[in-house]
Every structure is written in structure tokens, then in C-alpha cells.
DSSP file (Angstrom, degrees, kcal/mol; ACC not computed):
  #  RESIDUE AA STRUCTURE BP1 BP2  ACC     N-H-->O    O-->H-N    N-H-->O    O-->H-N    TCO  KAPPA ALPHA  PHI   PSI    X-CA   Y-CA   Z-CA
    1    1 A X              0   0    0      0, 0.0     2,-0.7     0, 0.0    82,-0.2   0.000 360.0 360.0 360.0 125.5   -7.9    4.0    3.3
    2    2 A X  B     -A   82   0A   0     80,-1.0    80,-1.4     3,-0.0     2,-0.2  -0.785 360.0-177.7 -91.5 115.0   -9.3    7.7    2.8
    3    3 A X        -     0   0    0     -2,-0.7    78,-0.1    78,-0.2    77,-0.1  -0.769  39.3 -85.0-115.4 176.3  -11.2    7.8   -0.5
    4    4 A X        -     0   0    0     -2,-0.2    -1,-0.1    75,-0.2     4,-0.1  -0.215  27.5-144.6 -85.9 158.7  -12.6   11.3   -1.5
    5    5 A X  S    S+     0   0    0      2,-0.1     2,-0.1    -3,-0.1    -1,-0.1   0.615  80.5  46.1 -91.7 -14.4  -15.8   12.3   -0.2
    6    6 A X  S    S-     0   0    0      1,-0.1     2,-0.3     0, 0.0    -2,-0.1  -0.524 102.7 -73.2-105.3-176.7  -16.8   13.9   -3.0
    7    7 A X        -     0   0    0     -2,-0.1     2,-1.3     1,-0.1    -2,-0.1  -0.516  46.5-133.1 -74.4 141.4  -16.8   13.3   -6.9
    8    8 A X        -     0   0    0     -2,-0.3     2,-2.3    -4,-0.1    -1,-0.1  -0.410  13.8-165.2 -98.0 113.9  -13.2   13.5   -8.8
    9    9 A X        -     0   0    0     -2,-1.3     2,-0.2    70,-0.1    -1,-0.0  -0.349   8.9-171.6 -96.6  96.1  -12.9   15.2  -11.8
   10   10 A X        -     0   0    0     -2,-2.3    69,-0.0     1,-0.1    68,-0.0  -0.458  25.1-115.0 -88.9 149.4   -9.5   14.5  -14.0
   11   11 A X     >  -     0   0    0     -2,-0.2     4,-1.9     1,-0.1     5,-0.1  -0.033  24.3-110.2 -66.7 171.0   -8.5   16.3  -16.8
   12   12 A X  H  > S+     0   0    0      1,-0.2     4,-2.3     3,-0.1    -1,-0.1   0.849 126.6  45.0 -82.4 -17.4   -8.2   14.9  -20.3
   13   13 A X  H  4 S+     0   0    0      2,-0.2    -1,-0.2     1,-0.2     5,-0.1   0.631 112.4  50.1-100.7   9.9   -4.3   15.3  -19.8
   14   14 A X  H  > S+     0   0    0      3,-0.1     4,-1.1     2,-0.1     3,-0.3   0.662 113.7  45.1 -73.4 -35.0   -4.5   13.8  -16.2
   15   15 A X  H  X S+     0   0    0     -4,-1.9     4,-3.6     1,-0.2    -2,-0.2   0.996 117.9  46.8 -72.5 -52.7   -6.6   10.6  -17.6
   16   16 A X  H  < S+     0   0    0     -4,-2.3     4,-0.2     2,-0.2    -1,-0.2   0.266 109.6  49.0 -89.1  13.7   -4.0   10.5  -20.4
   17   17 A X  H >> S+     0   0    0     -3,-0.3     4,-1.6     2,-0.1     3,-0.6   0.782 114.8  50.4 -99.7 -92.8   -0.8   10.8  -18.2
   18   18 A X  H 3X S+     0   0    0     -4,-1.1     4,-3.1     1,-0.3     5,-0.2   0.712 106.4  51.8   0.7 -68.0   -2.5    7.9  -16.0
   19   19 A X  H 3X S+     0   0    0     -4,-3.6     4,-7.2     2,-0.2    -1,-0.3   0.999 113.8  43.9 -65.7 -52.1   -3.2    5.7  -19.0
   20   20 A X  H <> S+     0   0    0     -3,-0.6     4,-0.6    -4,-0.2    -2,-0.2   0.947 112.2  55.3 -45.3 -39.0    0.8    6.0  -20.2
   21   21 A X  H >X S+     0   0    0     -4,-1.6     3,-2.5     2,-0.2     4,-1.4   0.993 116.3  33.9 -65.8 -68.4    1.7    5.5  -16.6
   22   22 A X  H 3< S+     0   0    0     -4,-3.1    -2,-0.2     1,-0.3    -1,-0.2   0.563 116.7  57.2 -98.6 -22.7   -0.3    2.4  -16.8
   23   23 A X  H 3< S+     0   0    0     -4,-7.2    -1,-0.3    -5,-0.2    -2,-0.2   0.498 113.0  43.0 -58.5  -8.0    0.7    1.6  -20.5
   24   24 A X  H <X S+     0   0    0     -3,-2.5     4,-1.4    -4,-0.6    -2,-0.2   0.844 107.6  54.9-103.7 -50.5    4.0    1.7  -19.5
   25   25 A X  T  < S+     0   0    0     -4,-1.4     4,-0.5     2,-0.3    -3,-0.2   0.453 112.9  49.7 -55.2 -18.4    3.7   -0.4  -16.0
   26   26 A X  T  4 S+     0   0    0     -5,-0.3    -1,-0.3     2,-0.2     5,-0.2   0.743 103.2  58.0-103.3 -45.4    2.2   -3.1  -18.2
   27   27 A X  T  > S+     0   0    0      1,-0.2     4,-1.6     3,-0.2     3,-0.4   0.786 107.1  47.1 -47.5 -50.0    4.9   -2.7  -20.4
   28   28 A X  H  X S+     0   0    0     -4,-1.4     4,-1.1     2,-0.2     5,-0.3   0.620 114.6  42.1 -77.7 -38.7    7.5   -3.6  -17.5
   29   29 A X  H  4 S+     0   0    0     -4,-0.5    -1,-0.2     2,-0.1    -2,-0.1   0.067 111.7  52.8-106.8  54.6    5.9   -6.7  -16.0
   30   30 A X  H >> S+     0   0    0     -3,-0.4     4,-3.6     3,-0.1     3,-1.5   0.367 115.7  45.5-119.4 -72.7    5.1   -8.1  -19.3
   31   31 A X  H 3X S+     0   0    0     -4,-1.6     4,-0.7     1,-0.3    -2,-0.1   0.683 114.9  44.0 -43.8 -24.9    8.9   -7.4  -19.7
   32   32 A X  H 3X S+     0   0    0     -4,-1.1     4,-0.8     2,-0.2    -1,-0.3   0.604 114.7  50.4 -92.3 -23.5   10.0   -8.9  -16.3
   33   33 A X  H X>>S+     0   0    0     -3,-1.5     4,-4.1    -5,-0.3     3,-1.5   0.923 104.4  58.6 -84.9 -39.9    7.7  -12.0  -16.7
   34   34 A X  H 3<5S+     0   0    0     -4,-3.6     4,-0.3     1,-0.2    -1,-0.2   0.741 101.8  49.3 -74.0  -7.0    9.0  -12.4  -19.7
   35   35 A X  H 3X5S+     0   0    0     -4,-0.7     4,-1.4     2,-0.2    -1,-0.2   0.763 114.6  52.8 -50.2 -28.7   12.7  -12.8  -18.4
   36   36 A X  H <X5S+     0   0    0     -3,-1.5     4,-2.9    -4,-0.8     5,-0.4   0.956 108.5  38.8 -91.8 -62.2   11.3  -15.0  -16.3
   37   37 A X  H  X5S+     0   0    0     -4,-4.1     4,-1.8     1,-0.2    -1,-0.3   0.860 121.2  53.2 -56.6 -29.9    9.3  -17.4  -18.8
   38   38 A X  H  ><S+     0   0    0     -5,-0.5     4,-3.0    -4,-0.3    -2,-0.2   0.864 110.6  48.5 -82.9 -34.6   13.1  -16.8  -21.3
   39   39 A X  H  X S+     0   0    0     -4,-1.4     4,-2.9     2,-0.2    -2,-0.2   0.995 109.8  50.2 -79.4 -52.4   15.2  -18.0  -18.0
   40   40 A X  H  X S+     0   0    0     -4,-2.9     4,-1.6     2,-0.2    -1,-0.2   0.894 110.9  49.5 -52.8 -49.7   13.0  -21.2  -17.4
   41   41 A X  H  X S+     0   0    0     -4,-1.8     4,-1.6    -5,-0.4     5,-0.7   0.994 112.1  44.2 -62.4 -62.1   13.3  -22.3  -21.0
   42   42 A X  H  X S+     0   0    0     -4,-3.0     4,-2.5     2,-0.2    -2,-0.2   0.955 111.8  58.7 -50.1 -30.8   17.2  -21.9  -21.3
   43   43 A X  H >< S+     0   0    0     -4,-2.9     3,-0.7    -5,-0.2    -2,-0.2   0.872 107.6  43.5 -33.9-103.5   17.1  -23.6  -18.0
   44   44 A X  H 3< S+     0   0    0     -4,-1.6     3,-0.5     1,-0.3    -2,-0.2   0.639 123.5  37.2 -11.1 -78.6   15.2  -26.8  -19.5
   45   45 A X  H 3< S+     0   0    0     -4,-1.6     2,-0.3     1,-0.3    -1,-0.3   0.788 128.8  31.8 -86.5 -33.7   17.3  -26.9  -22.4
   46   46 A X    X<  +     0   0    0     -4,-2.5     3,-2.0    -3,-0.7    -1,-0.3  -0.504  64.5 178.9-115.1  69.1   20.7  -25.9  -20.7
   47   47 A X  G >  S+     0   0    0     -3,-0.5     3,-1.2    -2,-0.3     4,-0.2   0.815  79.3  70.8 -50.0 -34.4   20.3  -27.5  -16.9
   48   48 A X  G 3  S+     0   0    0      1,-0.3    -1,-0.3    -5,-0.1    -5,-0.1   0.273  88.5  58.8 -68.0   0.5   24.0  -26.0  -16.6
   49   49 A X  G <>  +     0   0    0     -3,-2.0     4,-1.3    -7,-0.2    -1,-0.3  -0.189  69.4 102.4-118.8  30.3   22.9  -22.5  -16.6
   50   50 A X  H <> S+     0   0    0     -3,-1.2     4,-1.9     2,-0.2    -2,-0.1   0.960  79.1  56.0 -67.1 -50.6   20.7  -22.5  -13.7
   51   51 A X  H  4 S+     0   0    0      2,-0.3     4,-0.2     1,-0.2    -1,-0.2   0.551 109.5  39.9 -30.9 -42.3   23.2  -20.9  -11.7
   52   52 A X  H  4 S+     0   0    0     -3,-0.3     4,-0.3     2,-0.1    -1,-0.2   0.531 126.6  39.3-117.9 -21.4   23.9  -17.9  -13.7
   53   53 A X  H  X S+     0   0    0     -4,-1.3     4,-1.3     2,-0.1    -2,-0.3   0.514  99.6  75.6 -81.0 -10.0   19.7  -17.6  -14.5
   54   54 A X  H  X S+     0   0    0     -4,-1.9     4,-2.1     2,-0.2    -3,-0.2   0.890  98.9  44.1 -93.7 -44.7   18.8  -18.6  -11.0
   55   55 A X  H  > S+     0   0    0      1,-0.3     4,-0.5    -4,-0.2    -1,-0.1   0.684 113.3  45.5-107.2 -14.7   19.8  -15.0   -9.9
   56   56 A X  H >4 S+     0   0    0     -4,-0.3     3,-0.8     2,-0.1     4,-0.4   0.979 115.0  55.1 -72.1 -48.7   18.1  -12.8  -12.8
   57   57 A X  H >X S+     0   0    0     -4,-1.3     3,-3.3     1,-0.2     4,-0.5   0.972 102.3  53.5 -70.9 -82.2   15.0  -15.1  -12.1
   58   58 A X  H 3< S+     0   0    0     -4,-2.1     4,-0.3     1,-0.3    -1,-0.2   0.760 108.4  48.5 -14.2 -44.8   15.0  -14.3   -8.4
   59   59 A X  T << S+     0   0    0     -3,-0.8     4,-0.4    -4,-0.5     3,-0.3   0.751  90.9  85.4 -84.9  -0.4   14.8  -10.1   -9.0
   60   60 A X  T X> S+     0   0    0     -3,-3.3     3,-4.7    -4,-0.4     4,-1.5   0.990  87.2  47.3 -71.4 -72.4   12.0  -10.4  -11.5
   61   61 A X  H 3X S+     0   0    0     -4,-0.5     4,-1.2     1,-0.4    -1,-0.2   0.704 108.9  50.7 -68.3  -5.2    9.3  -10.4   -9.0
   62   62 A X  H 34 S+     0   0    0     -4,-0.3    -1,-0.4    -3,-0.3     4,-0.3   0.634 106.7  56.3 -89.6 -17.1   10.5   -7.7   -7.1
   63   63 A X  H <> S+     0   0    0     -3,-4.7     4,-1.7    -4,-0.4     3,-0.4   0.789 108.3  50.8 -55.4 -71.8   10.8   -5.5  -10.4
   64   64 A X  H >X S+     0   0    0     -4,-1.5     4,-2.7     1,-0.2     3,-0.8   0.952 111.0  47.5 -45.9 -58.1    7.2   -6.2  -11.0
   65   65 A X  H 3X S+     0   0    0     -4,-1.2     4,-1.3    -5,-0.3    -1,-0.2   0.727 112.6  49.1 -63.0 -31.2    6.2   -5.1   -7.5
   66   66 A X  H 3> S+     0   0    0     -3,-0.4     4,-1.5    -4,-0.3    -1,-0.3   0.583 107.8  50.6 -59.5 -38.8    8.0   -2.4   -7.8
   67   67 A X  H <X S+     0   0    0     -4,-1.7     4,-1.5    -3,-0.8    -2,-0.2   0.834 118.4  40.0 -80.1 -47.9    6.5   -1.5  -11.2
   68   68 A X  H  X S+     0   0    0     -4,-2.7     4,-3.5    -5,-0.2    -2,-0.2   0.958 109.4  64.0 -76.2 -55.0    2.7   -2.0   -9.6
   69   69 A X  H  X S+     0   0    0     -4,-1.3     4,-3.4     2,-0.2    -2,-0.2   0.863 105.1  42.3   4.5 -90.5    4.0   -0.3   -6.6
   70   70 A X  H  X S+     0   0    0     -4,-1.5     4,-2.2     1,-0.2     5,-0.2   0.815 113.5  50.0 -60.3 -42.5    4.8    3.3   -8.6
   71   71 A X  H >X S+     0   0    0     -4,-1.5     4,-1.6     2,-0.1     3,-1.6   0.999 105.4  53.0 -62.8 -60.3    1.9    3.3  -10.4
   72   72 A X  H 3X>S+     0   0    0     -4,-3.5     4,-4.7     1,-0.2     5,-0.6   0.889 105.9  60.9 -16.9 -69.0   -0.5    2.7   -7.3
   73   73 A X  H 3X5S+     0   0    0     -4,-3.4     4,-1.5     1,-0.3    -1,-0.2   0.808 113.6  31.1 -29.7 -51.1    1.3    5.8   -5.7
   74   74 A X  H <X5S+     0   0    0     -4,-2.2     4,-3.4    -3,-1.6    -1,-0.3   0.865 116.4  56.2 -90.9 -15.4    0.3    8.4   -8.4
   75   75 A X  H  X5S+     0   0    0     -4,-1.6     4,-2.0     2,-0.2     5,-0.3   0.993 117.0  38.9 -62.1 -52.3   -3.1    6.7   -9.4
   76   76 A X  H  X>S+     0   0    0     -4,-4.7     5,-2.5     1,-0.3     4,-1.1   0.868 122.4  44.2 -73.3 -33.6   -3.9    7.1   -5.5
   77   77 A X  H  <<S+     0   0    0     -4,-1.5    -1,-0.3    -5,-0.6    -2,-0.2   0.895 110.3  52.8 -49.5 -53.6   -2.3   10.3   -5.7
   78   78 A X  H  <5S+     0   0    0     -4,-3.4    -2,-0.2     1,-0.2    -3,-0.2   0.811 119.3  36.9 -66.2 -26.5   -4.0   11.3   -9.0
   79   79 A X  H  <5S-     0   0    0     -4,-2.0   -75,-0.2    -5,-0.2    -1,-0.2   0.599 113.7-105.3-102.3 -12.5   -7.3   10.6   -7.4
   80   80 A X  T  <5 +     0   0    0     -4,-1.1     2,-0.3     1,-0.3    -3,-0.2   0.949  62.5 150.3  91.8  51.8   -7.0   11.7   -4.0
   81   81 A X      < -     0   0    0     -5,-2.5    -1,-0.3   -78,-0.1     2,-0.2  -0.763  27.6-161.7 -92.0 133.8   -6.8    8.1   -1.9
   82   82 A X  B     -A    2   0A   0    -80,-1.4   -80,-1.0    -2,-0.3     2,-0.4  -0.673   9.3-142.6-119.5 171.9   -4.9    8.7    1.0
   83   83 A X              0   0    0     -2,-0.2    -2,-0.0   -82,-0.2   -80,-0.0  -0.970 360.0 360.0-140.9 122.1   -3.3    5.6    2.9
   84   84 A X              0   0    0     -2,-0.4     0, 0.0     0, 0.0     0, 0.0   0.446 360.0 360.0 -38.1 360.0   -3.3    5.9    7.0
């Protein structure tokens, strides 16, 4: 991982694009877990919908990764981190 060699100096509307990016990305796996945590309960209570929750359940965590995933890119971006 190439991190800067010098100090990085962001703007106030670079930090505050960053923190929406990262209010937002919190916002999406909070939203994806909580399909997740929503599927498990109708599950329990309805054993007969596993089937048709089994496959929403399944994409969550790939949502999420996805979600962490996009942010990383412009934070490493935003800061200068380069990736081999």
C-alpha cells in the first residue's frame, strides 16, 4: 500500500463530502443488516417462508461489501493511498 509521503491537507468541502460518503455507507449496511435481522425473524415465526427470504438473505452481505468497498475507493482516493 503507497501512503503519502508527505502531510495531506483536505478541504472543509473534501472532509465534508467524505463524511456524507461515509454517512451514507453507514446508512446502507445498517439498511442491509437490517433486511437481514427482518428476514430471520419472519423466518422464526413463518418457517414456510424460508425459501422466498433465504434468497434476499444471501445478497445482503454482498451489498454491504459493496457499500464498504465504494467508500474505501474515494477515501484512498481522497487521501492519496494507492493500492499495488
Amino acid at each position: 500500500m503507497g501512503l503519502p509521503t508527505g502531510p495531506v491537507t483536505l478541504t472543509v468541502e473534501q472532509i465534508e463530502d467524505l463524511n456524507k460518503k461515509l454517512s451514507m455507507m453507514r446508512h446502507d449496511v445498517n439498511g442491509h443488516l437490517a433486511l437481514i435481522v427482518a428476514a430471520a425473524e419472519l423466518i422464526r415465526h413463518k418457517p414456510q417462508l424460508i425459501e422466498k427470504m433465504l434468497a434476499s438473505i444471501a445478497e445482503q452481505p454482498a451489498r454491504i461489501s459493496e457499500a464498504m468497498k465504494s467508500f474505501s475507493v474515494e477515501y484512498e482516493r481522497v487521501l492519496g493511498i494507492t493500492r499495488p
